[in-house]
C-alpha positions, 0 to 999 in steps of 0.5 A: 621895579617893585612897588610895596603895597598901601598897606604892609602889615603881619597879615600879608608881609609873606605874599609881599615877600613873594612878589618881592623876590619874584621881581627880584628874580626878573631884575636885570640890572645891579639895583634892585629898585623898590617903589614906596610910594603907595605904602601908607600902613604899614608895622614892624613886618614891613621892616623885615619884608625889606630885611629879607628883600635886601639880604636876597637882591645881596645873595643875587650879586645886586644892591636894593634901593629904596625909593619913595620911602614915607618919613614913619618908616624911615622912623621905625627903620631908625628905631629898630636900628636897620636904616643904615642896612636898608640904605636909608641914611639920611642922606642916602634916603628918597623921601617921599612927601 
């Protein structure tokens, strides 16, 4: 599992996607899974962090899924229109409280 950061923003997303694949590399199962929990700052470059994280476990034959995801993000996900890509339909969401 991979846990994102408290805080994802333009200024880190490109470490961030680099821990992100390396985790993925060591993934040895069909999900990817994906800790959000932690994640409480975050902009549009965590969208796309997780844009590229899913569209590489996709590439590796494996499905991502995200757990924990804090309310704003699923928010921003739905405005930018990628919640369903990132499998964060309402009712496939883990919200984390």
């Amino acid at each position: 599992m991979f846990a994102l950061p408290g805080r994802l923003t333009r200024e880190n997303a490109l470490v961030c996607m680099d821990q992100g694949a390396l985790a993925l590399a060591q993934t040895n199962t069909a999900e990817f899974l994906i800790d959000g929990q932690a994640l409480t700052q975050f902009d549009s470059a965590a969208l796309a962090v997780l844009v590229e994280l899913r569209r590489k476990a996709a590439a590796a034959g494996k499905k991502l899924v995200l757990l924990h995801v804090q309310p704003r993000l699923l928010e921003l996900a739905t405005l930018y229109g990628v919640s369903k890509m990132l499998g964060l339909a309402s009712n496939d969401v883990n919200l984390g409280q």
